[in-house]
N, C-alpha and C positions, 0 to 999 in steps of 0.2 A: 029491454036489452041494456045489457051495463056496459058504455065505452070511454074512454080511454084515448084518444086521438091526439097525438101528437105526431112531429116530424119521424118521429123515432120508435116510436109505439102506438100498438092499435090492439084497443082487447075490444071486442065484440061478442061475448058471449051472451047469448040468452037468458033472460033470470032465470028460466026452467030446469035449464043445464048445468047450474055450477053445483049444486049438490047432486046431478049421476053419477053412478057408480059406472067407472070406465071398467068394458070389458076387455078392450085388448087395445092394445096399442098397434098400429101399420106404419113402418116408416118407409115413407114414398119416394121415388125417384121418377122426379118428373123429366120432362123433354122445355127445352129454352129454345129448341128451332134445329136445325138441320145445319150442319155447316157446310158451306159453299165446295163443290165436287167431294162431296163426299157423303157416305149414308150414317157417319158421326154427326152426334145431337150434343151440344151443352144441357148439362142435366143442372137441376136443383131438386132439395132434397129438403120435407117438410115432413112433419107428424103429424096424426089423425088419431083423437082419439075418438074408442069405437062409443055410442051409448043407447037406450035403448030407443024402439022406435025406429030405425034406420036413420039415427043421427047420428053425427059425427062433429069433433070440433077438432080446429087443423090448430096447428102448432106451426108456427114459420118464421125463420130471423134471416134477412137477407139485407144489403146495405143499399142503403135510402137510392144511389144511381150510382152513374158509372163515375161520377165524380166526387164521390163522399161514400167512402168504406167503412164509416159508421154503421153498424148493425141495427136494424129497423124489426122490433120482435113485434108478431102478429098473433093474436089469439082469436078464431075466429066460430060462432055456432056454422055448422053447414047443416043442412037440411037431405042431406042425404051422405053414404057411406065414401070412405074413402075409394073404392074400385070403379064408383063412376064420376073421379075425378077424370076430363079429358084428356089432362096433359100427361098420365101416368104411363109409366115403359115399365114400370115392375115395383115390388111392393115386398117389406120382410115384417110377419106378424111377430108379436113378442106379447103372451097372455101374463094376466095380470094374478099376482101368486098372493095377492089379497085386497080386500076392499079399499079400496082410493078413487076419491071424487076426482072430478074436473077442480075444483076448489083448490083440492091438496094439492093436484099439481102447477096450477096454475101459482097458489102461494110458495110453492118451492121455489120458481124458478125464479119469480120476481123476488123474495123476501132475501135470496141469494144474490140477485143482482146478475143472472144469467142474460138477462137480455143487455147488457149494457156491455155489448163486444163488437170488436174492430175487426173487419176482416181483414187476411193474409192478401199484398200487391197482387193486383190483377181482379180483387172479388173472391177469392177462395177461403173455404173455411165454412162453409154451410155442413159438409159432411162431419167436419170435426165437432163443429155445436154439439148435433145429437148425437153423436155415438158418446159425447162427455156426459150428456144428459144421462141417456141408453146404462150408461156404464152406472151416472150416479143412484140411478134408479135401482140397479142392482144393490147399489150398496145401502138401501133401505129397505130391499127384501121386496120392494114392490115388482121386481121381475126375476126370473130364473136367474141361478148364477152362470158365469159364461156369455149372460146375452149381450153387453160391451163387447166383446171380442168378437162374436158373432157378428154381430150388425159392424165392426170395423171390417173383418172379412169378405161382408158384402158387398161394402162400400170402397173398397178397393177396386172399383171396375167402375167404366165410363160406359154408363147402358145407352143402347140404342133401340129404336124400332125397327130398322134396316140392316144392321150387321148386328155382328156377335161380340158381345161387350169384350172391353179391351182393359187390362190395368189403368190405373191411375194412380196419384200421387194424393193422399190425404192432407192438407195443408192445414196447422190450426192458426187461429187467428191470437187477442189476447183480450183478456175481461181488462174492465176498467179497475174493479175492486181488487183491494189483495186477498181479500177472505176467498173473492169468489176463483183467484188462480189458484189457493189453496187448494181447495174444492176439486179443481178440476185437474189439479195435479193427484189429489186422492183417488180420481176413477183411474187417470192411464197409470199411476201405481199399480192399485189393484189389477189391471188388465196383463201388467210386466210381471208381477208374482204368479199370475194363471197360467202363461207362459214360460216363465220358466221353472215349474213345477210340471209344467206336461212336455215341456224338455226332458227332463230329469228324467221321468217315469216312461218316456217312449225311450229314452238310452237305454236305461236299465233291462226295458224289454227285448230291443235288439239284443243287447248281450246276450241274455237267456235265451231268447229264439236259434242265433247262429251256434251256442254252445248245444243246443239241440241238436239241430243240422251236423253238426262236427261227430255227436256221439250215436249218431245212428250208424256211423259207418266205426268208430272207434270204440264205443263202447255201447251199444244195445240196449241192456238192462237198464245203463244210467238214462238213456234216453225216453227211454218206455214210463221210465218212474218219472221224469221231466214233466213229460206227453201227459201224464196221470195228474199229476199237479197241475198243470195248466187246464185240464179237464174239471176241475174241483171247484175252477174260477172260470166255467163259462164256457170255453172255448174249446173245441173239441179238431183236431189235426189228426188224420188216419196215415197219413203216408208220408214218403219223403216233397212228395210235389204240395201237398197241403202247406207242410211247414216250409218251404219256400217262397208259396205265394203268399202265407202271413209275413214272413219276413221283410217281401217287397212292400205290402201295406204299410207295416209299423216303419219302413225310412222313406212312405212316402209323406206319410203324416207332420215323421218325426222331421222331415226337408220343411212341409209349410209351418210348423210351428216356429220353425229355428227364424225364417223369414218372416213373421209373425212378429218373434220377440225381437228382430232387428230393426222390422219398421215400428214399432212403442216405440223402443228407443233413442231413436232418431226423430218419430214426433217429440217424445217429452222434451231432447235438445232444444229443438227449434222453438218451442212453447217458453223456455226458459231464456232461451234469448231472444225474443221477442218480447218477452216482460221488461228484459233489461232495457232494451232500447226504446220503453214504452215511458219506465220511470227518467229513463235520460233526456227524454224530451219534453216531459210535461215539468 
């Protein structure tokens, strides 16, 4: 086994495992205890990659204690799958759209300098790690596109085993490097372009939906040949209630996206000044 053991870092992987080929990735959300009168749990949030054999190897950056917010990156072989991790409350799988070892990623993250990050006041910022990761990964093709935004989507909730998961607030922290804020300013880019391009295209939709709606009663024919056209792409609407109730879908989508690309953008702020007050103090 090859380790690595510092204050700060710990890689443990097995010589066996750094050339698997990872079949999917699960990133976990675990439980950190119960909080007092109440069935809310403090969660953290690590990766597993899948390989074969019912091995797995976790991914985890979390800060050294409660008195040092320095980020502590962990790479670790486990010996069995991520679902019979104990501490887990729920899990989002994301398959792997081409061959990549434990190696690859293990050399991205370090050869980046992604382990070398400060959490946000209070310890927050473990959700933001991987969804930057999640994101950068998309932008090497080694996962579906979309799945940054996805996995931010998920991670917008405080899971429990007791109650029904509740929002939360995605806090990021800041990388030490400036390549590496580059970096991770390149994924929530990329996440604010997906979002405001499925803005765009769910507006455009509504329009054409309600201009539907309008000309079933004002103009028939235009609507029928409408109805036809949107037929041609998929989606088939018989009646006035049909295209009502797609209506209500495409603003309700078109509601979580707008809220979507509101919270990017309020991450990337907070990202960007928290860089500033990073180079102001060192």
């Amino acid at each position: 086994m090859a380790a690595f053991p510092s204050q700060h870092i710990r890689v443990q992987v097995d010589n066996r495992d750094w050339n698997q080929q990872v079949s999917r990735i699960n990133i976990v959300v675990h439980t950190e205890g119960q909080w007092e009168r109440s069935g809310l749990s403090n969660n953290h949030v690590t990766q597993y990659l899948s390989i074969p054999n019912g091995r797995s190897v976790q991914i985890n950056e979390r800060h050294v204690d409660d008195e040092d917010i320095n980020g502590r990156f962990e790479m670790v072989s486990r010996n069995y799958r991520y679902n019979n991790s104990r501490s887990l409350i729920t899990s989002f799988e994301f398959a792997l759209s081409q061959p990549v070892t434990v190696r690859a990623i293990h050399d991205f993250i370090r050869s980046n300098r992604f382990n070398d990050f400060c959490f946000a006041d209070g310890g927050m910022g473990c959700r933001y790690w991987h969804i930057t990761l999640l994101a950068l990964y998309e932008v090497k093709g080694w996962v579906a596109p979309f799945s940054g935004s996805r996995l931010l989507e998920n991670l917008s909730f405080l899971y429990s085993r007791a109650t029904a998961a509740i929002p939360t607030t995605v806090k990021p922290g800041s990388f030490d490097e400036g390549k590496t804020r580059q970096l991770a300013r390149t994924a929530w880019t990329l996440m604010n372009g997906q979002m405001e391009t499925s803005t765009q295209t769910l507006s455009r939709q509504r329009q054409f939906v309600t201009s539907i709606l309008s000309n079933l009663t004002a103009d028939p024919q235009l609507a029928m040949q409408q109805l036809q056209q949107m037929q041609t792409h998929g989606t088939i609407l018989r009646d006035s209630d049909a295209v009502r109730a797609h209506l209500v879908g495409i603003e309700s989508h078109h509601t979580a996206a707008t809220r979507r690309l509101s919270q990017i953008e309020g991450i990337m702020r907070e990202f960007d000044e928290l860089a500033v007050q990073r180079d102001e103090s060192s």
